[in-house]
C-alpha positions in Angstrom: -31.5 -22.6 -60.3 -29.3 -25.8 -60.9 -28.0 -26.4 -63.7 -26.9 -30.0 -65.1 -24.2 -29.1 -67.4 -21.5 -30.8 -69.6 -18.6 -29.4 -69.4 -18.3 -27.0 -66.4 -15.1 -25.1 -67.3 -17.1 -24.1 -70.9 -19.9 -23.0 -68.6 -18.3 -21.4 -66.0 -16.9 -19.0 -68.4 -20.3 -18.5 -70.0 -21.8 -17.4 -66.7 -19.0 -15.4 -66.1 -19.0 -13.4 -69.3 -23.0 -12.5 -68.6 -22.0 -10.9 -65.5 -21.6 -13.9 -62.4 -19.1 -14.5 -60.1 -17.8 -17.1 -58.2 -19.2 -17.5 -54.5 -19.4 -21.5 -54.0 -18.0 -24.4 -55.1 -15.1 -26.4 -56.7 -14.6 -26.8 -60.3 -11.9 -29.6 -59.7 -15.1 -31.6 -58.2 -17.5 -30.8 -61.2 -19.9 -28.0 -59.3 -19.9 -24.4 -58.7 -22.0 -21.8 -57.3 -22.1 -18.4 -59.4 -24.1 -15.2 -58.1 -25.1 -11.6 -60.3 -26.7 -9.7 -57.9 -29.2 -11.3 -55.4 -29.1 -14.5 -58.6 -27.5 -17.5 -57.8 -26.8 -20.3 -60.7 -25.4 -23.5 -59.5 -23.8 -25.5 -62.5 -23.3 -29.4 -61.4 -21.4 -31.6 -63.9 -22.6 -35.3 -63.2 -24.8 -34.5 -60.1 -28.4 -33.9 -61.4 -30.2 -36.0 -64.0 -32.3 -32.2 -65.1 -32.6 -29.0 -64.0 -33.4 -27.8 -60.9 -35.0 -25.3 -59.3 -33.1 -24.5 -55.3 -34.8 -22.7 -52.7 -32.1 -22.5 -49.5 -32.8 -21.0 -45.7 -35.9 -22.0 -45.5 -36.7 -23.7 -42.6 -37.4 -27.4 -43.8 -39.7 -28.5 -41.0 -41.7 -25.8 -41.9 -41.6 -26.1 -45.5 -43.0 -29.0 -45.3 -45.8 -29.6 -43.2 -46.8 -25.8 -45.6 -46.2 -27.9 -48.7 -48.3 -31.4 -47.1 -50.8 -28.3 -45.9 -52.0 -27.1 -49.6 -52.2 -30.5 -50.8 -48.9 -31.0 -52.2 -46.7 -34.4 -51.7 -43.0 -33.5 -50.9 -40.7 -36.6 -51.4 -36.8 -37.6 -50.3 -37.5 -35.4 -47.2 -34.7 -35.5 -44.6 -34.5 -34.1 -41.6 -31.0 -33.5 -40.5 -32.0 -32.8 -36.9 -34.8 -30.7 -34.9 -33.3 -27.6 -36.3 -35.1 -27.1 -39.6 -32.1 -28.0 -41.4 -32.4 -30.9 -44.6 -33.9 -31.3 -47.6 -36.9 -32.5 -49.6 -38.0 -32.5 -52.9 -41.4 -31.5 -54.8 -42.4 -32.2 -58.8 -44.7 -29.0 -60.6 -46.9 -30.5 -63.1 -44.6 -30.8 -65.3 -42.5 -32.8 -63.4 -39.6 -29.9 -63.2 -38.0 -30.9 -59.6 -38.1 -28.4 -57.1 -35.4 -28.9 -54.2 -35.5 -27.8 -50.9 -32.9 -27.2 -48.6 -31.3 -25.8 -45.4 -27.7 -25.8 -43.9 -27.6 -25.4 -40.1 -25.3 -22.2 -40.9 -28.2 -20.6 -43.1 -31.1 -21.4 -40.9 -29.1 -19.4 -38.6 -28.5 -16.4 -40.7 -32.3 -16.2 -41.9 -33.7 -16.1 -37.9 -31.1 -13.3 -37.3 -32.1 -11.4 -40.3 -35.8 -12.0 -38.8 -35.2 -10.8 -35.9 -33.5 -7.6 -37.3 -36.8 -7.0 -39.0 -39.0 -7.2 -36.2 
């Protein structure tokens, strides 16, 4: 979940006295990255007109063509490269925006974690 919030030092301290630490981020440049448990908040001061809901790893190639494949219209989709890494956006009906996206360094860490499965 992002979170647009107004003052990130007086929310920062709110997630931190339900329980979340500190794992991303830098509260000098208005965004942070809190986690409690396997639950990760990100608070952005000034980034995102609403909240957001963030699904990471995923690979974003293949998150799309799924999302295009049950009918759905993802929008802002970028492909950083032929990895699977970048982004793209979907609306619920709602209009809540869902983000997708995908660093190189977790697209890695997901196919290992894969593999470890199989």
């Amino acid at each position: 979940m992002c979170l647009n919030v107004k003052d990130i030092a007086r929310s920062h301290e709110f997630y931190t006295k339900l329980g979340f630490n500190e794992v991303e981020g830098d509260p000098g440049k208005n965004w942070l990255v809190l986690e409690k448990g396997t639950f990760r908040v990100g608070l952005f001061q000034g980034f995102l007109p609403q909240n957001t809901i963030n699904f990471r790893g995923g690979d974003i190639t293949r998150v799309v063509r799924g999302l295009q494949a049950a009918g759905l219209e993802p929008y802002d989709v970028h492909f950083a490269d032929g990895s699977g890494t970048g982004n793209a956006m979907l609306q619920d009906p709602d209009g809540n925006p869902i983000f997708f996206d995908t660093t190189a360094k977790e697209l890695k860490a997901r196919k290992t974690a894969l593999k470890r499965r199989k």
